[in-house]
VMD Tcl script that builds the backbone (N, CA, C; Angstrom):
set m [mol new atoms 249]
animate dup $m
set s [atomselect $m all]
$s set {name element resname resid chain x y z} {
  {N N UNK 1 A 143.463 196.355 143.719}
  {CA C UNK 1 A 143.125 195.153 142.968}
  {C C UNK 1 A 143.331 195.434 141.479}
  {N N UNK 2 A 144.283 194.712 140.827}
  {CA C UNK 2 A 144.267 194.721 139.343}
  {C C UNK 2 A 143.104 194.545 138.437}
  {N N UNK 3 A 143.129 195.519 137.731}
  {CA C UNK 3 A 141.298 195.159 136.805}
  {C C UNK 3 A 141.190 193.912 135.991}
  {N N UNK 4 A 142.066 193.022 135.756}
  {CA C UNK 4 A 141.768 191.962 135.612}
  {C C UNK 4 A 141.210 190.605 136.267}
  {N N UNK 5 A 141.889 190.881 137.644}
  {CA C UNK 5 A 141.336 190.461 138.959}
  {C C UNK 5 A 139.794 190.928 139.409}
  {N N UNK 6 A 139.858 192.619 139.393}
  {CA C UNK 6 A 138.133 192.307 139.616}
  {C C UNK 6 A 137.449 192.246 138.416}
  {N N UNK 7 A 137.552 192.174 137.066}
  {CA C UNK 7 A 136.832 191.247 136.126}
  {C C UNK 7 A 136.475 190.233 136.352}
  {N N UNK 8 A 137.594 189.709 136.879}
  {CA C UNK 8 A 137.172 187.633 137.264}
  {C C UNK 8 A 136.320 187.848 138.481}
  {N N UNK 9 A 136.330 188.583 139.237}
  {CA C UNK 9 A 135.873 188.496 140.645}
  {C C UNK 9 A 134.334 189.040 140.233}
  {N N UNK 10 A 133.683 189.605 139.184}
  {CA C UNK 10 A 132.858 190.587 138.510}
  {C C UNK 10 A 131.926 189.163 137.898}
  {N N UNK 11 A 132.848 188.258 137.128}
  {CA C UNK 11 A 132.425 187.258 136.366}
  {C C UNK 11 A 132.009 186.101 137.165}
  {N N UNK 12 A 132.388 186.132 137.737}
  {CA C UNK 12 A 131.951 184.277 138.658}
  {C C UNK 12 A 130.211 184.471 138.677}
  {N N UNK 13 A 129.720 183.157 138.719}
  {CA C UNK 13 A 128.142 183.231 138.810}
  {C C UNK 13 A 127.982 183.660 137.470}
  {N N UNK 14 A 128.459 184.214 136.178}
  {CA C UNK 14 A 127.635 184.863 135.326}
  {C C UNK 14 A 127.973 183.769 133.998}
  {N N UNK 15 A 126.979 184.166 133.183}
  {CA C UNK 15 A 126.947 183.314 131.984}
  {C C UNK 15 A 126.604 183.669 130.559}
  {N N UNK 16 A 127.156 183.081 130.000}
  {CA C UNK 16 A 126.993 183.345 128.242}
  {C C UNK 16 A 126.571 182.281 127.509}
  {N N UNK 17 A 125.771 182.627 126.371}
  {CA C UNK 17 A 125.249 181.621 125.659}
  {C C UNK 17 A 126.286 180.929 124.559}
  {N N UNK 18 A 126.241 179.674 124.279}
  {CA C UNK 18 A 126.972 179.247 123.018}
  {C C UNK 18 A 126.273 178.343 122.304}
  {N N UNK 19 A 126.236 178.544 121.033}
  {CA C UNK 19 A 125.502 178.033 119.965}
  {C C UNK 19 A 126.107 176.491 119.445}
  {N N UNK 20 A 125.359 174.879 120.083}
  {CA C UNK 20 A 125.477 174.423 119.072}
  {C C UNK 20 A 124.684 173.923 118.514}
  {N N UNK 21 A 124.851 173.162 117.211}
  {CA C UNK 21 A 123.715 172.376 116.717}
  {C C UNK 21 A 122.788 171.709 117.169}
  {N N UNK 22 A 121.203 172.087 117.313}
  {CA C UNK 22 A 120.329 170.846 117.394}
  {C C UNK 22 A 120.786 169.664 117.282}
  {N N UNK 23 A 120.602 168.492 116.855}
  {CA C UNK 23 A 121.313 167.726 116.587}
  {C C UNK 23 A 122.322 166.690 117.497}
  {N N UNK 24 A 123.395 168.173 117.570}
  {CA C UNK 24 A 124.584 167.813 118.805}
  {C C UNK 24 A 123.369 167.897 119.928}
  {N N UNK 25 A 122.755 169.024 120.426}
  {CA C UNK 25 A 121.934 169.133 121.311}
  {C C UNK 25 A 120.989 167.808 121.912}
  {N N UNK 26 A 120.326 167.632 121.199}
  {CA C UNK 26 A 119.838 166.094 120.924}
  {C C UNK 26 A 120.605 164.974 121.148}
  {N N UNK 27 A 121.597 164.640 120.673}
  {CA C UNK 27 A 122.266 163.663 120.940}
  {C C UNK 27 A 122.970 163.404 122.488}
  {N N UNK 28 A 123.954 164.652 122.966}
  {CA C UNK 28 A 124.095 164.673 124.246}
  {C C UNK 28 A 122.726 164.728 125.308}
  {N N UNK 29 A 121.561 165.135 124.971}
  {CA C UNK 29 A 120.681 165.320 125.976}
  {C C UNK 29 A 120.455 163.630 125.929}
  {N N UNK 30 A 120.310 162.817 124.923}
  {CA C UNK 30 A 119.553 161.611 124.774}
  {C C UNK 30 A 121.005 160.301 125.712}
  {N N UNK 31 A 122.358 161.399 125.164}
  {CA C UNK 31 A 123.549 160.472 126.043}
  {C C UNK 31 A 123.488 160.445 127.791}
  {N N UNK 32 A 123.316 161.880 128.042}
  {CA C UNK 32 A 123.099 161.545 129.466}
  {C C UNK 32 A 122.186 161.354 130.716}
  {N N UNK 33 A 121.033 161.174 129.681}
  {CA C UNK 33 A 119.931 160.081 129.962}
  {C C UNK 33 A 120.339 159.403 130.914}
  {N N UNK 34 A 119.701 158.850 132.564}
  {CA C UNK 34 A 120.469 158.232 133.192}
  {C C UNK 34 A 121.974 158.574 134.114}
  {N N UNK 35 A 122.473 159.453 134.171}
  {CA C UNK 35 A 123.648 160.474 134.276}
  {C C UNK 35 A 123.839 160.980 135.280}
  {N N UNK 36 A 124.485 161.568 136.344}
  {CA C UNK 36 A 124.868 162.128 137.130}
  {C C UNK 36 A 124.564 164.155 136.815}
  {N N UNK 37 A 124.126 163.927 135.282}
  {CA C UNK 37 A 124.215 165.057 134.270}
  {C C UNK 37 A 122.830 165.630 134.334}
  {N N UNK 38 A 122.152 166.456 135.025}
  {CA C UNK 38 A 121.171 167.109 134.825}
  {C C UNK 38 A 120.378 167.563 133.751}
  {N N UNK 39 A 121.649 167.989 132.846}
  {CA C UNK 39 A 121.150 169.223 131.663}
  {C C UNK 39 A 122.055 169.075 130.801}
  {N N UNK 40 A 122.026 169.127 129.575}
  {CA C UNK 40 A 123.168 169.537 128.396}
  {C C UNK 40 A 123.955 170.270 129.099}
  {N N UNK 41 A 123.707 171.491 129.335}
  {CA C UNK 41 A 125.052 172.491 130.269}
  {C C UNK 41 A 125.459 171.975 131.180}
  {N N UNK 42 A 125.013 171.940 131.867}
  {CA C UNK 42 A 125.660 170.761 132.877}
  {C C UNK 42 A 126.749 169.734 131.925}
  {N N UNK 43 A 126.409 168.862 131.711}
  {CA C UNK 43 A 127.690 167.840 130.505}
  {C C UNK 43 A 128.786 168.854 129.940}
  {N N UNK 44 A 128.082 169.802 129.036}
  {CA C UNK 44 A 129.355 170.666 127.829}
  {C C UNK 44 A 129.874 171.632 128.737}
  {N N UNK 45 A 129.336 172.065 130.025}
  {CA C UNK 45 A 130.517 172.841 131.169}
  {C C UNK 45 A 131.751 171.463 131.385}
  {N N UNK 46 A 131.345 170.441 131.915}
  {CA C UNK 46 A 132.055 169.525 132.246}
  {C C UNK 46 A 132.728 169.364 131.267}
  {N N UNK 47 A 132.345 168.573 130.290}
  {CA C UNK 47 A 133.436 168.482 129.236}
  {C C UNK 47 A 134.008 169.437 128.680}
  {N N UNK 48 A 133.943 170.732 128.349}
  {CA C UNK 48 A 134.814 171.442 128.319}
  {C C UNK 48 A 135.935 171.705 129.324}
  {N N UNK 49 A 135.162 172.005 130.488}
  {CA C UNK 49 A 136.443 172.490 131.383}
  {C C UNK 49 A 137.269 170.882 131.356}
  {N N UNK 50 A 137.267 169.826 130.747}
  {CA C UNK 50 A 138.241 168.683 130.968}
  {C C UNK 50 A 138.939 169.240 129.859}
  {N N UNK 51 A 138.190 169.516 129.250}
  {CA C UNK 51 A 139.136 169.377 127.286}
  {C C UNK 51 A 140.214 171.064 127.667}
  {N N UNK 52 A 139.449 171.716 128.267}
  {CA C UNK 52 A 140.533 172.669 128.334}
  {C C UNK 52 A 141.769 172.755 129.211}
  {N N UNK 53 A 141.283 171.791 130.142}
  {CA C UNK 53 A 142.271 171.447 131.871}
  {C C UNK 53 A 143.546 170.739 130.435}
  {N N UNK 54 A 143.345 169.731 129.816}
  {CA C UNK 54 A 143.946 168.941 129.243}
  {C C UNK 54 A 144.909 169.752 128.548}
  {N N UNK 55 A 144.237 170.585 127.850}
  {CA C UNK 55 A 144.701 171.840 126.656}
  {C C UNK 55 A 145.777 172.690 127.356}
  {N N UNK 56 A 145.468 173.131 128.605}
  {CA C UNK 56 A 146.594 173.659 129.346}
  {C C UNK 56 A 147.735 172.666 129.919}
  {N N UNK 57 A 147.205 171.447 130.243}
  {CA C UNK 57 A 148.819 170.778 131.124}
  {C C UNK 57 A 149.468 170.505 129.728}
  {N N UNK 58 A 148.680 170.061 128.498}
  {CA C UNK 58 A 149.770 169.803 127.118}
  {C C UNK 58 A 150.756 171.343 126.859}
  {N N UNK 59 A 149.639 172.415 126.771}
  {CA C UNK 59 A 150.716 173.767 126.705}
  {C C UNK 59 A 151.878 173.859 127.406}
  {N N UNK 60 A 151.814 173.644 128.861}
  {CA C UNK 60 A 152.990 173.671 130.111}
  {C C UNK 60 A 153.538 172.707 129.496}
  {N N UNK 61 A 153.467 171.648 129.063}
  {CA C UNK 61 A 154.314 170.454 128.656}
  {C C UNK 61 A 155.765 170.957 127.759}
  {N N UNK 62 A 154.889 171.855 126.459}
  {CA C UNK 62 A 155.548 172.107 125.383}
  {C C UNK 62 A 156.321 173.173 125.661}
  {N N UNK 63 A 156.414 173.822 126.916}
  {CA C UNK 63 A 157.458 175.237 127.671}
  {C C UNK 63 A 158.305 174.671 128.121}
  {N N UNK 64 A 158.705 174.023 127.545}
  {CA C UNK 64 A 160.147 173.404 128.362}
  {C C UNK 64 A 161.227 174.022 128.017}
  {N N UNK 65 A 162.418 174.237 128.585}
  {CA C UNK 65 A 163.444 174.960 127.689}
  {C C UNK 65 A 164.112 174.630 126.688}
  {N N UNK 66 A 164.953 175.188 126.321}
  {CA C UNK 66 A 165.496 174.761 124.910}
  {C C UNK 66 A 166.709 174.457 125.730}
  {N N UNK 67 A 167.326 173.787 124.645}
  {CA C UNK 67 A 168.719 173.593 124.878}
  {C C UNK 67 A 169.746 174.402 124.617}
  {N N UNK 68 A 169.295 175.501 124.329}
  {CA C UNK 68 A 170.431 176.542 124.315}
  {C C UNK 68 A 169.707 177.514 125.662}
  {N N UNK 69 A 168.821 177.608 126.305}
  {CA C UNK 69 A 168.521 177.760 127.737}
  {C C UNK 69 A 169.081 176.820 128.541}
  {N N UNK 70 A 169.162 175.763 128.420}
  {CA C UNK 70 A 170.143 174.834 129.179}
  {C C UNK 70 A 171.474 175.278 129.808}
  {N N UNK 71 A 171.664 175.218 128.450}
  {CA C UNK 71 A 173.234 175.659 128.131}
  {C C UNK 71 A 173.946 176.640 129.315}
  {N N UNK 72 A 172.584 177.796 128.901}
  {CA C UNK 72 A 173.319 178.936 129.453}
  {C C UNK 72 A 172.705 178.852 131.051}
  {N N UNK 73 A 171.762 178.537 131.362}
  {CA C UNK 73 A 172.010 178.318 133.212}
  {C C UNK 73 A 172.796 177.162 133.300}
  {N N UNK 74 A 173.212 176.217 133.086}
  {CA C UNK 74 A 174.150 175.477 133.523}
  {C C UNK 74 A 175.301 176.299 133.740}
  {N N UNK 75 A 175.901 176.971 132.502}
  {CA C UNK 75 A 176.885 178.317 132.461}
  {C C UNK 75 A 177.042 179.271 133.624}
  {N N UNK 76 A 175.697 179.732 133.415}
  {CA C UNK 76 A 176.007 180.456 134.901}
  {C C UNK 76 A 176.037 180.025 136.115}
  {N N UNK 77 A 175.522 178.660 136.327}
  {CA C UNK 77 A 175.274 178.341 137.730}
  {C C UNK 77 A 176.962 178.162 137.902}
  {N N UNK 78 A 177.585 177.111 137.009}
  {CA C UNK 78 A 178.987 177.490 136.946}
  {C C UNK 78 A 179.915 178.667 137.557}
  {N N UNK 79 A 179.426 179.685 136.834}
  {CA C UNK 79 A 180.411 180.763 137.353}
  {C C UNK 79 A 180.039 181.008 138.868}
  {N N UNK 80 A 178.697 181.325 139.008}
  {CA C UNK 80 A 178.446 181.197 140.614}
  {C C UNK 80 A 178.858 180.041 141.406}
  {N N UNK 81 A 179.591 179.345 140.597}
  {CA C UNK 81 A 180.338 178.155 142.009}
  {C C UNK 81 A 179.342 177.212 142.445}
  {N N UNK 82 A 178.028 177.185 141.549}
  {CA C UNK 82 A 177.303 175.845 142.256}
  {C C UNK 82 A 177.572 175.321 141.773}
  {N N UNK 83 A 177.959 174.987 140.536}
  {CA C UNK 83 A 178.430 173.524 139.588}
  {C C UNK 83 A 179.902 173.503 139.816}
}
mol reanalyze $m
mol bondsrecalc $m
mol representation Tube
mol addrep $m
């Protein structure tokens, strides 16, 4: 098993604290009032993991190839006789 693999496998179930403002704190606890939302953590797990799901399909978006990667597999598929 790669040690990055059992890191993640090490990490599941576990947790870290993150600091935000009273305030923010307050305000989301008073938003999901009514909610499907148990707890502040509960909400800012959720909304994060959306804001980051989002953050990654825009990244994959922007890997597209270039056009001088184009270029050159079109090129080769060429010489190999598929084009």
């Amino acid at each position: 098993m790669v040690a990055e693999e059992l890191h993640e496998r090490e990490s599941r179930g576990r947790y870290t604290t993150v600091s935000i403002p009273i305030t923010l704190y307050r305000r989301i606890k008073e938003m999901i009032k009514d909610t499907g939302f148990t707890s502040v953590s509960q909400f800012v797990i959720y909304i994060l993991r959306e804001v980051i799901s989002s953050m990654e399909e825009e990244r994959l978006k922007g890997e597209s190839l270039s056009e001088e990667e184009k270029r050159r597999i079109i090129d080769r598929l060429k010489r190999l006789g598929y084009l």
